[in-house]
C-alpha positions in Angstrom: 0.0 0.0 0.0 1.1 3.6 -0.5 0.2 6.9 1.7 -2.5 7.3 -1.1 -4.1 4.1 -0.4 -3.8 4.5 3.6 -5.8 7.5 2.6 -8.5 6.5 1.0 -8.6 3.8 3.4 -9.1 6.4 6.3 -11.6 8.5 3.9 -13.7 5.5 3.7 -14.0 4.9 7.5 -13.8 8.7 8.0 -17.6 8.0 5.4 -18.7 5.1 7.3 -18.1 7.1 11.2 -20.1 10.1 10.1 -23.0 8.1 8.6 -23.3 6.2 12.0 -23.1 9.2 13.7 -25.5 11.3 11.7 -27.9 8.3 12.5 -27.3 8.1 16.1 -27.8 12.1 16.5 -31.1 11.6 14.5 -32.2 9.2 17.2 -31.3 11.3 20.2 -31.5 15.2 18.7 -31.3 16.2 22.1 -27.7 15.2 22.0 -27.3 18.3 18.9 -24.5 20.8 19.2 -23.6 19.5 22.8 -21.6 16.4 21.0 -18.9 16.0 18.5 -17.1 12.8 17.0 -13.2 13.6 16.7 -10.1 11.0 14.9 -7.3 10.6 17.2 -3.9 8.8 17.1 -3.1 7.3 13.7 -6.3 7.5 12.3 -6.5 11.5 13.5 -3.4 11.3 11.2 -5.1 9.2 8.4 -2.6 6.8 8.5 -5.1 3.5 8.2 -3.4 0.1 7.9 -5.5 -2.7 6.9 -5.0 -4.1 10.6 -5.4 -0.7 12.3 -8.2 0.2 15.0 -10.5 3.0 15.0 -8.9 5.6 17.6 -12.3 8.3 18.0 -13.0 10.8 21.1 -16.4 11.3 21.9 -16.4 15.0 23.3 -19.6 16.0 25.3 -20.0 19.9 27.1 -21.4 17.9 30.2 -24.6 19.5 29.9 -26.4 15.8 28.8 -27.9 13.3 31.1 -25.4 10.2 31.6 -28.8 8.0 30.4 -29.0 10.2 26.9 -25.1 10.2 26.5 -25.0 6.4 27.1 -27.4 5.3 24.8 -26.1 8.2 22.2 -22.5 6.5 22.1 -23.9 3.0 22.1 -26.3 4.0 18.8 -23.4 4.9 17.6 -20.9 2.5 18.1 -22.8 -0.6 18.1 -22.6 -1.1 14.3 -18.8 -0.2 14.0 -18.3 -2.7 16.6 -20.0 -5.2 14.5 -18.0 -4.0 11.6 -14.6 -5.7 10.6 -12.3 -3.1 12.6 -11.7 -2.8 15.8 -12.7 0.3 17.9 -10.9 2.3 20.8 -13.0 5.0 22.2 -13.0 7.3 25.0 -16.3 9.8 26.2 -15.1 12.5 28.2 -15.6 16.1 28.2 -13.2 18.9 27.1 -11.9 19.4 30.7 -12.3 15.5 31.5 -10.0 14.9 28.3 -7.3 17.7 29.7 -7.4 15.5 33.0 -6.5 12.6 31.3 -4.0 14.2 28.9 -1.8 15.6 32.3 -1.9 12.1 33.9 -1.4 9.9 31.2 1.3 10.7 28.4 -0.4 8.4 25.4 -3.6 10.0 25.7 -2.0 13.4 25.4 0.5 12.2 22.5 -2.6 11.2 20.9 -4.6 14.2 20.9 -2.0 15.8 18.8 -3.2 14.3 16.2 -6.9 15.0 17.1 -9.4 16.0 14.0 -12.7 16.6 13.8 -15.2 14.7 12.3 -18.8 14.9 13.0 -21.2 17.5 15.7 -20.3 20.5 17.4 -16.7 21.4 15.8 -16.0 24.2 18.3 -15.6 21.0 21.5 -12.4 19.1 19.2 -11.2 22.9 18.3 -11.0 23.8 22.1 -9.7 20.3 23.0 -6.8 20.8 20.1 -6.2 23.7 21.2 -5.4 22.3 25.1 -3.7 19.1 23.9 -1.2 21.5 21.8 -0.8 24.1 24.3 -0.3 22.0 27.4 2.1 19.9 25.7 4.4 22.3 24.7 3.4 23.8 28.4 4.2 20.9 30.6 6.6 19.1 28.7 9.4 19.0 30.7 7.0 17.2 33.1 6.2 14.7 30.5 9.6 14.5 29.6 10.6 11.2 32.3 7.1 9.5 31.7 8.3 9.7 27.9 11.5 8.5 28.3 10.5 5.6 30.8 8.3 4.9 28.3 11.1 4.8 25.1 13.2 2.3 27.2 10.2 0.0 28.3 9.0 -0.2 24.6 12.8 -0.9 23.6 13.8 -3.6 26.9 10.2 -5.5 25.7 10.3 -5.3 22.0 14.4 -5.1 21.0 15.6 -3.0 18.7 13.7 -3.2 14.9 17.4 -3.0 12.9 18.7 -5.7 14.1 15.8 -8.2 14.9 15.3 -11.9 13.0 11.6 -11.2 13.6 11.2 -7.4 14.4 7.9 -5.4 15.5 7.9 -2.9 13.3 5.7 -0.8 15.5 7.3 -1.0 18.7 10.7 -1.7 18.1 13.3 0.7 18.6 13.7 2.5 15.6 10.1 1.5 14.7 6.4 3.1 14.0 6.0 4.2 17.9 9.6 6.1 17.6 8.4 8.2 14.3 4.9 9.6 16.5 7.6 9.9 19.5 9.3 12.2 17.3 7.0 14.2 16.0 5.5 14.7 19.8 8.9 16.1 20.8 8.7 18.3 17.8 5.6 19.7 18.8 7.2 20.8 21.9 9.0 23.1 19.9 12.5 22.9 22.4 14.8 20.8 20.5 15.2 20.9 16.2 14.6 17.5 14.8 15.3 16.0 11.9 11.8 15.1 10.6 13.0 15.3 6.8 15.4 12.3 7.6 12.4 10.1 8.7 10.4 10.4 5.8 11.9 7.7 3.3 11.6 5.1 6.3 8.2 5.8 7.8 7.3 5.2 4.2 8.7 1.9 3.8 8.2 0.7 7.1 4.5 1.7 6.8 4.4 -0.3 3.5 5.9 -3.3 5.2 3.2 -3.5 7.9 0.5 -2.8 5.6 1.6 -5.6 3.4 1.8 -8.2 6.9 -1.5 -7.0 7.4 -2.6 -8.6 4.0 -0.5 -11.4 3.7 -1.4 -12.0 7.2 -4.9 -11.5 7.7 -4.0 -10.1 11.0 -3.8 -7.2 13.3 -0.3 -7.7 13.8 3.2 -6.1 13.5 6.0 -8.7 14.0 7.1 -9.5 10.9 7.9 -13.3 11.3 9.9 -15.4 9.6 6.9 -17.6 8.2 5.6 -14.5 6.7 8.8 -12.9 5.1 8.5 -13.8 1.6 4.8 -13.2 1.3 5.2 -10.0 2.1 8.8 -9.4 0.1 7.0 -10.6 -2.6 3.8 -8.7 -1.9 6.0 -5.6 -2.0 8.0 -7.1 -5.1 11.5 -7.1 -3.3 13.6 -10.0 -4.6 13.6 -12.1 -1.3 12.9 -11.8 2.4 17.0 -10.8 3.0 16.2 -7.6 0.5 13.4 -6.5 2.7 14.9 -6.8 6.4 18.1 -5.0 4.7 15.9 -2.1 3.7 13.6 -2.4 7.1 16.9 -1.9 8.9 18.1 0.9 6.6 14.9 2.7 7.6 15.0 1.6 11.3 18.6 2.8 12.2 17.9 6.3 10.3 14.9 6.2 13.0 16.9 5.6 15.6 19.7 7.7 14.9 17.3 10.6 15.0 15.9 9.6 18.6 19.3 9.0 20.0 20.1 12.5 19.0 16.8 14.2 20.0 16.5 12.5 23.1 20.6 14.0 24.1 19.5 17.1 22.6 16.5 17.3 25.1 18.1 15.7 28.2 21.3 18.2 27.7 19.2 21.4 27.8 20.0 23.6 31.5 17.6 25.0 33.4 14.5 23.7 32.5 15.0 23.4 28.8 15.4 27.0 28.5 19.2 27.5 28.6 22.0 29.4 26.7 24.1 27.2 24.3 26.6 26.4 26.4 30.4 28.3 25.5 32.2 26.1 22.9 35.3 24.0 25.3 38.5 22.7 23.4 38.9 19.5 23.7 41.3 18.0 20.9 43.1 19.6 17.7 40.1 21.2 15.8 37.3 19.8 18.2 35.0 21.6 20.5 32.3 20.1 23.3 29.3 22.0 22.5 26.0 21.5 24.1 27.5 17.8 25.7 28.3 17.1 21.5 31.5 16.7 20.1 31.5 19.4 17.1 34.6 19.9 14.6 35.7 23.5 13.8 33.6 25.1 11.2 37.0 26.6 9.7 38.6 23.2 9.6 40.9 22.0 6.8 39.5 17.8 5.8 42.4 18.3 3.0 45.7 19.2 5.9 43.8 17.1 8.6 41.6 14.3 7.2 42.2 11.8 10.2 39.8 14.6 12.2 36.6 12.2 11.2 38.5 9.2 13.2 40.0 11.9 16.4 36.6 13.4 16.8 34.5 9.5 16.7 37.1 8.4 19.4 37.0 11.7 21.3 33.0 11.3 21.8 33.1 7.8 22.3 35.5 7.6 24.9 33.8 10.8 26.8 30.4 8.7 26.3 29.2 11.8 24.1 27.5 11.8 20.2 29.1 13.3 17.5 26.8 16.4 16.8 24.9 15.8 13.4 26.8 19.1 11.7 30.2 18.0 12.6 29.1 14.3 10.1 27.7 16.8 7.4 30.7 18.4 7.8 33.1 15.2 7.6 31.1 14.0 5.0 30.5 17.0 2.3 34.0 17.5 2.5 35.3 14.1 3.2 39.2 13.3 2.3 40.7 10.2 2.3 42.8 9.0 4.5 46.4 8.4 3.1 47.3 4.4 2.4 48.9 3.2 4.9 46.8 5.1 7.5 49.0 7.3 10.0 49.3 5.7 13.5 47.4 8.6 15.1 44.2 7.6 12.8 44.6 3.9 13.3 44.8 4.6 17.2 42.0 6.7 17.2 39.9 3.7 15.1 40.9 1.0 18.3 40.0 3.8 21.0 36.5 4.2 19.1 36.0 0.7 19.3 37.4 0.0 22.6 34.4 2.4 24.1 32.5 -0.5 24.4 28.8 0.4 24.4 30.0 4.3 24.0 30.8 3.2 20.8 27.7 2.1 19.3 26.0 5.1 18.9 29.0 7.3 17.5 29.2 4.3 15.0 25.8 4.9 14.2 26.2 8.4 13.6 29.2 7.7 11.3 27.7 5.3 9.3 24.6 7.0 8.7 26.8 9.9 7.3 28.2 7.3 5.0 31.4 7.9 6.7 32.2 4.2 7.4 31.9 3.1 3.8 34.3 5.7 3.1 36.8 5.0 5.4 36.3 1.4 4.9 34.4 0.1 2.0 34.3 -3.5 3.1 32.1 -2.6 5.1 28.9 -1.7 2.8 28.4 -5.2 2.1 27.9 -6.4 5.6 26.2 -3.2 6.2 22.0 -3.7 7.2 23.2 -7.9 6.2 20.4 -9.8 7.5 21.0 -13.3 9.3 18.3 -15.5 8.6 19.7 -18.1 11.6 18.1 -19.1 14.7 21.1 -18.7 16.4 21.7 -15.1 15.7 19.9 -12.6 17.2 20.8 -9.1 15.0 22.4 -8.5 11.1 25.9 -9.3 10.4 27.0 -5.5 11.3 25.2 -4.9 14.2 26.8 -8.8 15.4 30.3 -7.4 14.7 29.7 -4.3 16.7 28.0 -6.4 19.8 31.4 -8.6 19.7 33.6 -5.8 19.9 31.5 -4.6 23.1 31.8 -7.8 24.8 35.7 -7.6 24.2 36.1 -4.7 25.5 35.5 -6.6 29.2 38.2 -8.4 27.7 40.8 -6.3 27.1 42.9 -6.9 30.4 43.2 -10.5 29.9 44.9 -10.0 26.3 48.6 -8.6 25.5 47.3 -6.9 22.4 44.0 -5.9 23.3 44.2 -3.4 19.9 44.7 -6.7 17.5 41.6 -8.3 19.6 39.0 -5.2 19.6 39.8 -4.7 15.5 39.2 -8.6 14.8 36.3 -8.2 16.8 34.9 -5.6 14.7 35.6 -7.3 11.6 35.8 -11.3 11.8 31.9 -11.9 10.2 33.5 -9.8 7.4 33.3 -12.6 4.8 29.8 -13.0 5.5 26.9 -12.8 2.4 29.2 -14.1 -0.5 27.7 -16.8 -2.3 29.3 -20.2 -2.3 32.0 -19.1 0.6 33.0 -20.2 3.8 32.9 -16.9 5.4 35.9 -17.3 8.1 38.1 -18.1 5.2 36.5 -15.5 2.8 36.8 -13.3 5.9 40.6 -14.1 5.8 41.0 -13.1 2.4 39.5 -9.4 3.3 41.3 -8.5 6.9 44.6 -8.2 5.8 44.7 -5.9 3.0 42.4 -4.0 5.4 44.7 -4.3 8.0 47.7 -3.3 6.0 45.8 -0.3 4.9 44.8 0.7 8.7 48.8 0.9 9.1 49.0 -2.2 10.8 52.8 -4.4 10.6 52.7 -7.7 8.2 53.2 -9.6 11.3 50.4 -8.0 13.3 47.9 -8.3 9.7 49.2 -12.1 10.0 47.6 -12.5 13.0 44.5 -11.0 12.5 43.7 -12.9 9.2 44.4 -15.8 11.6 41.7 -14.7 14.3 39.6 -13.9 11.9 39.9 -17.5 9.8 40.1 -19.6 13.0 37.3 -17.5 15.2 35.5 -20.2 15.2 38.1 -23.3 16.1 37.8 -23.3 19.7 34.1 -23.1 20.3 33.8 -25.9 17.5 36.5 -28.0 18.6 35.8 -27.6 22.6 32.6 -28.8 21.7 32.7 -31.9 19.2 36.2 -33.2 19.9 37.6 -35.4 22.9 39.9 -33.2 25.1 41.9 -36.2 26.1 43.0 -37.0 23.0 46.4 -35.6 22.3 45.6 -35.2 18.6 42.6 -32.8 19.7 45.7 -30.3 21.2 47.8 -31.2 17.8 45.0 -30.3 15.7 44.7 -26.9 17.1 48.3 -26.0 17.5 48.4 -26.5 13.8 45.9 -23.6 13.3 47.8 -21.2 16.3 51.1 -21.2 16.1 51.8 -18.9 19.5 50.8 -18.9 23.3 49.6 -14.9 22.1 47.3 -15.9 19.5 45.7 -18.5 21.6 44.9 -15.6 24.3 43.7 -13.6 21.8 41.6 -16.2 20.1 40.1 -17.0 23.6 39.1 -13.7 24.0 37.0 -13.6 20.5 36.2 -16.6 21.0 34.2 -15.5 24.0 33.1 -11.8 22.6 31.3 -13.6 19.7 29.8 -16.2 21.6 28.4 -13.9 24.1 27.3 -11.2 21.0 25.5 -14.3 19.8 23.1 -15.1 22.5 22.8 -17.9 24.9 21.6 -20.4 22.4 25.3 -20.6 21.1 27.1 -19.8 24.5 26.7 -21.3 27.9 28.6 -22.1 30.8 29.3 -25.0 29.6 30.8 -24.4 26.6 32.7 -21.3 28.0 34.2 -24.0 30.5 34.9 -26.4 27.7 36.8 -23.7 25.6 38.8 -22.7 29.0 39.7 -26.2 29.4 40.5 -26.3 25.7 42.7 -23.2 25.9 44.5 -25.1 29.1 45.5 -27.6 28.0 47.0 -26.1 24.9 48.9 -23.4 26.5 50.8 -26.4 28.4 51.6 -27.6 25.5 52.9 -24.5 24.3 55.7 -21.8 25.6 54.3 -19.1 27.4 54.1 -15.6 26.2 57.5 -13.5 26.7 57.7 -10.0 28.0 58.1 -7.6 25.5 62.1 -7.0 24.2 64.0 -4.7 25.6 65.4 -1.9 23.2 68.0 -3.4 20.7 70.4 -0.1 20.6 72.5 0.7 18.0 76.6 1.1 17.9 75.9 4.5 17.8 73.6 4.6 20.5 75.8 2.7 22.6 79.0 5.5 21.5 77.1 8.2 22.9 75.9 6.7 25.6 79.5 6.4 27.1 79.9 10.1 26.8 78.1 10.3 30.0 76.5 13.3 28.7 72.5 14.3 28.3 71.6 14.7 24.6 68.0 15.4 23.7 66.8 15.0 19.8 63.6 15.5 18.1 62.0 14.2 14.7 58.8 14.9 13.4 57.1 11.7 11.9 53.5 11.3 10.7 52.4 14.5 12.7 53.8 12.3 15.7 57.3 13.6 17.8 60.3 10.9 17.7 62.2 12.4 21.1 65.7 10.2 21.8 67.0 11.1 24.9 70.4 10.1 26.1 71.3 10.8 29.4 73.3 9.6 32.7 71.5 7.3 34.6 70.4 7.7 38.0 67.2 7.3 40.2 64.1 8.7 39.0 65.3 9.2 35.5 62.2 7.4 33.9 59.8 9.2 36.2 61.5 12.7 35.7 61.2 12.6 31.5 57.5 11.1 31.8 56.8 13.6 34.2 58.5 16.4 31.8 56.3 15.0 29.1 53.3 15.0 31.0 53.0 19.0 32.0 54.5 19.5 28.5 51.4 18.4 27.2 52.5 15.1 25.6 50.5 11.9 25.3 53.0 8.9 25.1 51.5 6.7 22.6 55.1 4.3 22.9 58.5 4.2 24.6 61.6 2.0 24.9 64.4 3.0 27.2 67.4 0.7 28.2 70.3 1.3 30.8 73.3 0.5 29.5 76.4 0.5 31.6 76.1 4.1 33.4 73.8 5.5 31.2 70.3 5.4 29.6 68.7 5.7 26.5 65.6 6.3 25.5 63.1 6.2 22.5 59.9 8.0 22.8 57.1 8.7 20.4 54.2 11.7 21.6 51.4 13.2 20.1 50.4 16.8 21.4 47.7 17.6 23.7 45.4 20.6 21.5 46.6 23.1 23.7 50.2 22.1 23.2 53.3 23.8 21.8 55.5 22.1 19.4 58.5 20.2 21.4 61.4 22.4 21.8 65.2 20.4 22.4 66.1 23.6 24.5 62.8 24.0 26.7 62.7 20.4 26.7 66.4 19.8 27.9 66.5 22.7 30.3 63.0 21.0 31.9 64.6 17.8 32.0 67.4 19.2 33.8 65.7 21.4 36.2 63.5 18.5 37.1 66.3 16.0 37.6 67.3 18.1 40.6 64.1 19.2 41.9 63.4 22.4 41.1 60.3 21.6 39.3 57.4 20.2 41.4 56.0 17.4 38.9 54.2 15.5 41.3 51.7 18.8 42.2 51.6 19.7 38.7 50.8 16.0 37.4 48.1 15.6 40.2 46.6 18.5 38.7 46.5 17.5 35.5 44.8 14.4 36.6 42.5 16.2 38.3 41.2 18.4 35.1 41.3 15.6 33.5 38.7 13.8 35.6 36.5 16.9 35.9 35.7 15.5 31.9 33.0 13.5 31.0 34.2 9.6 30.7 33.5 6.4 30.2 33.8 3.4 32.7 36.5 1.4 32.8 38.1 -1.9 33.8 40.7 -0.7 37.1 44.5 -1.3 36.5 46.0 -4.6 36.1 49.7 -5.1 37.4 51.0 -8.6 36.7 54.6 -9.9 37.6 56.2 -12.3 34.4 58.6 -14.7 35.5 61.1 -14.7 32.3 64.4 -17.0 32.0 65.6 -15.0 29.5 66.7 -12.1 31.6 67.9 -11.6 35.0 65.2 -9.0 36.0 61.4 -9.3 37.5 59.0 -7.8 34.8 55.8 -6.0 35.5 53.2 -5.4 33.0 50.6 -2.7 34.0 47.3 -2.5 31.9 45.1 0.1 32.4 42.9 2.8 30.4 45.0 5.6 29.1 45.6 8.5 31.2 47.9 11.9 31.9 50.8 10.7 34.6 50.4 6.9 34.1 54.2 5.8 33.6 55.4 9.0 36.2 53.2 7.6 38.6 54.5 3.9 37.7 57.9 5.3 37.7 57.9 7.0 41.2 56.2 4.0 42.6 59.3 1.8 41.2 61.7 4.4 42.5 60.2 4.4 46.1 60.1 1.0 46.7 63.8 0.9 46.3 64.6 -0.8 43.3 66.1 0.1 40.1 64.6 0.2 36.4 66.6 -1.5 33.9 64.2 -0.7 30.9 60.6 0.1 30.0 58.6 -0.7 27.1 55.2 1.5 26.7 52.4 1.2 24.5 49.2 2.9 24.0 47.2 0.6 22.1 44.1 3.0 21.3 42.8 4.3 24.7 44.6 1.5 26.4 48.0 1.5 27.6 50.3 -1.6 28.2 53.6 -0.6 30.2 56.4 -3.4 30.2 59.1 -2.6 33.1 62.0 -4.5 33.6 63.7 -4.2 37.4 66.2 -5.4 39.8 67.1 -4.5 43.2 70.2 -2.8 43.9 72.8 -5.3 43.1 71.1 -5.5 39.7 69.6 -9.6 40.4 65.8 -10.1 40.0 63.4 -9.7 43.0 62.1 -12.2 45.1 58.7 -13.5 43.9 56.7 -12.2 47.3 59.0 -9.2 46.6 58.0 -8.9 43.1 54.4 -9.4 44.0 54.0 -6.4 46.9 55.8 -4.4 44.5 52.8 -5.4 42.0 50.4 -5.1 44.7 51.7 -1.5 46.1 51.6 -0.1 41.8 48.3 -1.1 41.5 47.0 0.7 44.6 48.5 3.7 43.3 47.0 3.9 40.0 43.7 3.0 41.7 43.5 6.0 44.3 44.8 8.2 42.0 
């Protein structure tokens, strides 16, 4: 059916309600010019599905006896009741109706659609006029009962683009959402976009109308029985071609809701606030109005990885990209260079590793048409409908549910970056004809991860997750653990103790993203055991290696001297520094970095004889100045004596930085790794990326009374993974209860502060 046919459909019951009520007021005249017969809801709209009811307000001036009224309204209704659609009616007079309208939120979302048809037209004009005025009046009051009202219809009834068998009314991103919509626009506080939800109420209006004929029903779950009747009713190829389009239309609808209901919930002082004063909060992006906006006057040809820094600045602050700043991105949308610079490829694993933060930035992007852009294997799994009982949403909106679940993951990995992208992306080979899609899926991930920047060895490992995501699950399942050719099997499919962890992990993420009908206890125990019993047959996984230093390196190291140098390198800062060792050396250049304004995204230093070298790589903070050698050296100096207070300085940093809106987070991780292959303990802390982290680390070292022989630090999106190497003060390896309190004591720290 078209809106032309829903039309007609309510012009002929419009016909049929003001006959019957002609004839009832010809039975009862005394009921004349004290009654009127008004449409509300969807048919006040003249939206009629085949299945729809009758929504009508009988409005009375309270002047009739209850005896006349009664048998007025049966006359009247009797013989639609005995018709072949179902009736919902209330009688109620105009200040009865504003009663009900303050008390109950569907009632007054439905008279907003109120029109008259039949009796005394001056009642449904005054009762319009209330319904429009108090809404607008008191709807800051409405506003919770609304929004209680959004979640309940979405915990109940699921979201509609990513459903097997979706309601297309009350699903999120369904019918109910478009009238929600248009209520809040009648409020008349917040714009919304009510020209992006024309295409889809459209086509999900078509959809139900067709159920309703194919089905013979009043119903709006579109099961899978029923599919493709009505794909063919509505002359799509097959049942996949409609769900793909329902969910095209769905997450346009819900994109719209997300950002109306922020919009509304982030308005001051009872709706009525001043836009808030635009806050810096990365190079080129602003925090407006609790959105992430990008500079109007910003360059997309001299800074195209903005898109990518402005998604992983929202998500990680739990904020949505405001809808100018993706019209922005993507009217003047510039590739990213192939490979991509580290900074972008960083800021793609920090969007993802937002967990559920994520999800709705994603959204946003996508439905700019900024993903495909950025990564065009990703329009065929886009809206890809899985027509399997054991999946519970589309291919896309699976990958971005398995990514979530790793993200509770991330501490029990050593590269949580390689396991959040593989997340993403390991259903990629999904809807191609005639292929397996874990090895088709191999096939894509690594050119895509060689484009994303990544090393050969790290893309290696990825097409590995990706083609063997399934292995463990699959063989914990239908092969016999005791069997030492079970182990063999998989070892010939992992070739590390690293990959294992990280196939664990997806293994786990996708199992949990698919629903309890493909993961259990049980089978999570069976894959544990699994994993086990393999990792004994396997050597562990080693600390990462120290700095390898080069013969020049090692030349000017034995100058004793402090030599500082700087390299610019993808719009990242190479810093070597060279310098005499002594206690608190580490602590004193991260702490230089720190109030310089530096985020450490890696590091590598290494004591050698009496000196120490190091190799750093920082990215500026927006409101920092390019490194200087001489401001830098004369800090470093200055602090390696005392005369700068880091520690106040660095706590106050922390402090602004906690005063920002952020997401939750797993707390620190600090594990000792017994290693033969060097004489010193190693601690590996894992936390969420901070200001301060390896100072803080550092100082903690340094107090306890033992010596740091190297570090190794990584920031691996918004995570980072510190590696330090120590001894005591003869230069041997601690004790393990030693090494442990030291452990325990680090991990306090980063927890209180």
């Amino acid at each position: 059916m078209t809106t032309r046919d829903r039309r007609e459909l309510s012009d002929e019951s419009d016909r049929n309600v003001i006959s019957l009520a002609q004839s009832a007021c010809e039975k009862f005249p005394a009921v004349l010019g004290k009654v009127a017969i008004a449409a509300v809801g969807g048919y006040g709209r003249g939206e009629l599905s085949p299945g729809s009811d009758l929504d009508l307000l009988i409005v009375h001036d309270g002047s009739l006896t209850a005896e006349v009224l009664s048998e007025f309204v049966n006359a009247f209704l009797y013989p639609l009741w005995n018709g072949s659609r179902a009736v919902d009616h209330s009688v109620r007079t105009k200040n009865e109706t504003r009663v009900a309208a303050a008390s109950d939120i569907r009632v007054a979302m439905g008279l907003l659609d109120i029109r008259f048809l039949h009796g005394e037209e001056s009642l449904v004009s005054a009762v319009d006029t209330d319904a429009k005025s108090d809404w607008r009046k008191n709807f800051k009051k409405h506003w919770p009962q609304l929004v209680a009202s959004i979640s309940e219809r979405r915990s109940r009834s699921g979201e509609l683009a990513f459903l097997l068998e979706p309601d297309l009314k009350e699903a999120r991103g369904g019918l109910r959402d478009i009238n929600t919509l248009r209520a809040i626009s009648q409020a008349q506080f917040v714009p919304v976009a009510l020209d992006r939800l024309a295409p889809a109420e459209s086509l999900l209006c078509n959809v139900r109308d067709a159920l309703h004929q194919v089905s013979g029903r009043n119903r709006d779950q579109l099961l899978f029985t029923e599919q493709d009747k009505v794909a063919s009713a509505l002359k799509f190829v097959d049942a996949d071609e409609l769900l793909l389009e329902v969910a095209k239309s769905a997450r346009a609808v819900d994109y719209v809701m997300a950002l109306t209901v922020h919009r509304v919930e982030n308005l001051e002082q009872g709706f009525f606030a001043k836009r808030r004063k635009p806050t810096l909060v990365g190079k080129g992006l602003y925090l407006i109005n609790e959105e992430i906006s990008i500079a109007s006057d910003i360059d997309m040809g001299t800074d195209p990885g903005i898109g990518l820094r402005a998604a992983a600045t929202a998500a990680q602050r739990g904020l949505p990209l405001s809808i100018e700043a993706c019209i922005h991105m993507a009217e003047d949308f510039v590739n990213l260079p192939t490979p991509w610079p580290r900074q972008s490829r960083e800021d793609l694993v920090a969007l993802i590793g937002a967990g559920e933060f994520m999800i709705n930035v994603w959204e946003a992007l996508d439905q700019s048409g900024l993903i495909e852009k950025w990564i065009p294997e990703w329009g065929h799994v886009r809206f890809l409908p899985q027509r399997n009982a054991l999946h519970r949403h589309t291919v896309d909106r699976h990958m971005l549910e398995t990514a979530v679940r790793a993200t509770n993951l991330i501490r029990q990995v050593h590269r949580p970056d390689l396991l959040l992208v593989a997340a993403l992306f390991h259903d990629l080979g999904k809807g191609f004809q005639d292929r397996d899609h874990s090895e088709y899926g191999e096939v894509l991930i690594a050119p895509l991860a060689l484009r994303l920047g990544f090393s050969e060895a790290d893309a290696q490992v990825l097409a590995t997750l990706v083609r063997h995501h399934l292995l463990l699950s699959t063989v914990a399942t239908r092969r016999d653990l005791d069997d030492p050719l079970t182990i063999s099997f998989v070892l010939s499919h992992v070739d590390s103790a690293q990959v294992l962890e990280l196939l664990h992990a997806l293994s786990i993420a996708d199992g949990e993203a698919t629903g309890r009908t493909a993961w259990s206890e049980w089978k999570a125990r069976l894959v544990a055991d699994l994993v086990s019993r393999c990792l004994s047959a396997m050597s562990g996984i080693t600390p990462a290696p120290q700095l390898e230093l080069t013969p020049d390196q090692i030349l000017r190291s034995e100058r004793g001297a402090l030599s500082l140098e700087i390299a610019e390198h993808e719009g990242n800062y190479e810093i070597e520094i060279i310098s005499p060792d002594q206690v608190g050396l580490l602590s004193a250049v991260a702490g230089v970095f720190s109030i310089s304004r530096f985020d450490v995204r890696s590091a590598r230093t290494r004591t050698v004889g009496s000196s120490a070298v190091m190799k750093w790589i920082v990215t500026l903070d927006a409101n920092a100045a390019a490194p200087d050698p001489t401001v830098l050296r004369e800090m470093l100096e200055r602090a390696l004596v005392g005369e700068i207070d880091l520690t106040n300085r660095i706590e106050e940093r922390i402090r602004n930085y906690r005063k920002r809106p952020v997401i939750p987070v797993a707390p620190p991780v600090v594990s000792v790794i017994y290693d033969i292959a060097t004489d010193a303990t190693v601690l590996e802390v894992r936390m969420h990326d901070r200001p301060g982290i390896l100072y803080t680390v550092a100082k903690a070292v340094s107090r306890f009374g033992v010596d740091i022989r190297a570090a190794i630090v990584a920031t691996l999106g918004a995570e980072a993974f510190d590696t330090i190497y120590v001894t005591d003060l003869q230069g041997r390896a601690l004790a393990p209860e030693r090494a442990v309190l030291l452990a325990n004591q680090i991990e306090n720290i980063l927890l209180t502060h």
